[in-house]
C-alpha positions as CSV (number, residue, x, y, z in Angstrom):
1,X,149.9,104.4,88.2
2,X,150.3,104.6,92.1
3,X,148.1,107.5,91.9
4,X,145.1,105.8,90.4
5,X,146.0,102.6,92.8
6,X,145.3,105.1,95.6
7,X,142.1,106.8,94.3
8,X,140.9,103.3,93.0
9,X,141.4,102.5,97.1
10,X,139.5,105.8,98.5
11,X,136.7,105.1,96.0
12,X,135.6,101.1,97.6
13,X,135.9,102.6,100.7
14,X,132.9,104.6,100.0
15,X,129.9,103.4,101.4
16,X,127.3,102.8,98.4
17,X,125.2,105.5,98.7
18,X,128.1,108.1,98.6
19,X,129.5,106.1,95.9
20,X,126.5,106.5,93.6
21,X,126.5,110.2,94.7
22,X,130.0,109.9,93.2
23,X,129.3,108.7,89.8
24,X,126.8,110.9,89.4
25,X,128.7,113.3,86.5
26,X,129.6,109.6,85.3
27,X,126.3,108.4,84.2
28,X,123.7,109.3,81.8
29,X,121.7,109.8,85.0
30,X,121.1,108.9,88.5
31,X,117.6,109.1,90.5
32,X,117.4,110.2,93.9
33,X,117.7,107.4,97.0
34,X,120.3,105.2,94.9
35,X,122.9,103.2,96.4
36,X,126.1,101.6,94.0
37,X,128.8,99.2,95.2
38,X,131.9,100.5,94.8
39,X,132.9,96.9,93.9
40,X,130.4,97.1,90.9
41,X,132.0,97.4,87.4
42,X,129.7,99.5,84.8
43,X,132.1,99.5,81.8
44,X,130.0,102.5,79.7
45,X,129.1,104.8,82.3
46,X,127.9,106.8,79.8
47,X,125.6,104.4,78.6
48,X,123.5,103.8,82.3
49,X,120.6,105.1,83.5
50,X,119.3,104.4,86.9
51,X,116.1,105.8,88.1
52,X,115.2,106.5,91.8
53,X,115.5,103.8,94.5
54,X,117.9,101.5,93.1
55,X,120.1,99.2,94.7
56,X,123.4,97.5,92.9
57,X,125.0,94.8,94.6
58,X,128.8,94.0,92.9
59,X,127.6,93.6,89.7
60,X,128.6,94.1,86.3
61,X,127.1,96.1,83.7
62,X,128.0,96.5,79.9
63,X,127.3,99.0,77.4
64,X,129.0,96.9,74.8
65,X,129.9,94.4,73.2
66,X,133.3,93.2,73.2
67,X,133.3,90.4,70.8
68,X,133.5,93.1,68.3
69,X,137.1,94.3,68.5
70,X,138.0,90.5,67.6
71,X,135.5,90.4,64.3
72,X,136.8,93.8,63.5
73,X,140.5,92.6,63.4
74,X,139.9,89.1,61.9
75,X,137.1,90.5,58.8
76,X,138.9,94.1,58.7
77,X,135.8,95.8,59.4
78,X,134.6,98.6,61.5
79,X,131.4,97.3,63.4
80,X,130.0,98.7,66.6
81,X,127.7,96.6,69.0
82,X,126.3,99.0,71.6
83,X,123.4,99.5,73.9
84,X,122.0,101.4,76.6
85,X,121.1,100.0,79.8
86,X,118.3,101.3,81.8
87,X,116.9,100.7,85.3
88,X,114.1,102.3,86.1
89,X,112.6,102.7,89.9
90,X,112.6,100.8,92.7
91,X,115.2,97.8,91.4
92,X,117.6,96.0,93.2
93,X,120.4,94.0,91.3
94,X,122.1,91.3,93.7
95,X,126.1,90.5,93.8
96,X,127.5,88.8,90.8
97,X,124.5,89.9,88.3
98,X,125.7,90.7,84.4
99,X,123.5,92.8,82.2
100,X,124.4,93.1,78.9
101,X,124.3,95.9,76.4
102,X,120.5,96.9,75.4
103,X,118.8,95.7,78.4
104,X,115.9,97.4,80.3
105,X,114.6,96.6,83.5
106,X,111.4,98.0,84.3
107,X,110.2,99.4,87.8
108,X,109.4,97.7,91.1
109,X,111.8,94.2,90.0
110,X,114.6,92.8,92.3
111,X,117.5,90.7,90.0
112,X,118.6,87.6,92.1
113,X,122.6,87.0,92.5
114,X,124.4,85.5,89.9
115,X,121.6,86.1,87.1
116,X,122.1,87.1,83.5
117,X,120.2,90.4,82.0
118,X,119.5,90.8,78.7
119,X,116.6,92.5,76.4
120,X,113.2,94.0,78.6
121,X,112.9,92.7,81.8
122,X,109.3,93.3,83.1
123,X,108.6,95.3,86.1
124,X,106.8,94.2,89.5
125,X,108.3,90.6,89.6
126,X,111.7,89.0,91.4
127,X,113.9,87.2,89.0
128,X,117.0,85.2,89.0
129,X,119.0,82.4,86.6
130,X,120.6,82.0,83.4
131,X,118.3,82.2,81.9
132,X,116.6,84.4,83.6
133,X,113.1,83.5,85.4
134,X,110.4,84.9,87.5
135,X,110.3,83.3,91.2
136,X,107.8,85.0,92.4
137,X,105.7,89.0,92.2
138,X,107.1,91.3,94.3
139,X,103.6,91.5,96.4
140,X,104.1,87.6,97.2
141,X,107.9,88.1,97.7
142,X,107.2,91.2,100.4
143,X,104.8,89.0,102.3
144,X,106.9,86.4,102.3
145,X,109.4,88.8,104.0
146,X,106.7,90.3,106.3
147,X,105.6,87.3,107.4
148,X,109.4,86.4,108.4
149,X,110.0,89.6,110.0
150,X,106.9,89.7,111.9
151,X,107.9,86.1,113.6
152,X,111.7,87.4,114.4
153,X,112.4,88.5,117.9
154,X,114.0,91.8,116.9
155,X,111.3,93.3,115.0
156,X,110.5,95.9,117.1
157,X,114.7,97.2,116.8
158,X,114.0,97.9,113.2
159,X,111.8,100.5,112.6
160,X,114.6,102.7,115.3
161,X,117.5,101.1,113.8
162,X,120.1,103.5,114.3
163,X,123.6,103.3,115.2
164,X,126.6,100.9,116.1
165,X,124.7,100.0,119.5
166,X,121.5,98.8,117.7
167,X,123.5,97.0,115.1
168,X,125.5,94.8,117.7
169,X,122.2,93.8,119.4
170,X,121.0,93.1,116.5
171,X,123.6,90.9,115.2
172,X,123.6,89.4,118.5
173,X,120.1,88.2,118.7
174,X,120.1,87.0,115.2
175,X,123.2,84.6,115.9
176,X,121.9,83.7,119.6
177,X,118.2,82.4,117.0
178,X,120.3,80.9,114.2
179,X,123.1,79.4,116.3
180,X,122.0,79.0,119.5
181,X,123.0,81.4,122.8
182,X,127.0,80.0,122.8
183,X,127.8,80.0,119.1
């Protein structure tokens, strides 16, 4: 028990990337570039293939269907309710997203926090809700976000961002812009 406290400990200290390195002999498969919470739960590993480029905020992700342990006991059956989830590449999947059993999301799609997933989720498009929605095509969601970066003071520390030093001035400018130079 203390033992698997422990590992449980060294494992969310992982940053994500070495995390999904880490679950790599876990899932089905893993692409290259991928980054994993370790805060995310994915309850059939197994059952989980990610492609290359994707991003999982804490999230959860089921292979099954848990419902069924319940019918099983009260009709005295033996039912299964499982499904593969796939992500294909180039998806990012914000904190607090659930995707259920049997649910593909197609490339080039970003999942908005706190959204349910369920069945084909087409690719190219940003989506978030319960039920789940398109806000916007990914080409109109990047320029929204070039449009912001290009007006932000710090642009040109981005493309060298490297390092604790860059971070603090970074973090520094962005609270001197959104709170004002004594916040």
């Amino acid at each position: 028990m203390i033992r698997s406290f422990i590992k449980a400990r060294r494992l969310r200290a992982l940053s994500s990337t070495d995390f999904a390195k880490h679950m790599r002999g876990s899932l089905h498969s893993v692409g290259e570039n991928c980054a994993i919470s370790p805060h995310a739960t994915i309850t059939d590993p197994h059952l989980l293939s990610i492609g290359n480029n994707v991003r999982l905020a804490r999230c959860t992700i089921f292979g099954h269907d848990g419902s069924v342990n319940m019918i099983n006991r009260m009709l005295g059956a033996a039912l299964d309710n499982v499904g593969p989830v796939i992500i294909e590449n180039n998806v990012f999947v914000g904190e607090g997203v659930i995707i259920l059993p049997g649910t593909t999301i197609e490339s080039n799609t970003i999942i908005g926090a706190g959204s349910v997933v369920r069945g084909r989720v087409k690719g190219g498009h940003v989506y978030a809700g319960n039920p789940l929605e398109v806000v916007s095509t990914i080409e109109d969601h990047v320029a929204k976000v070039s449009a912001r970066t290009a007006a932000y003071p710090w642009k040109h520390y981005l493309a060298g961002r490297r390092g604790p030093a860059v971070e603090a001035k970074l973090s520094a400018m962005r609270v001197a812009l959104f709170f004002g130079k004594h916040a």
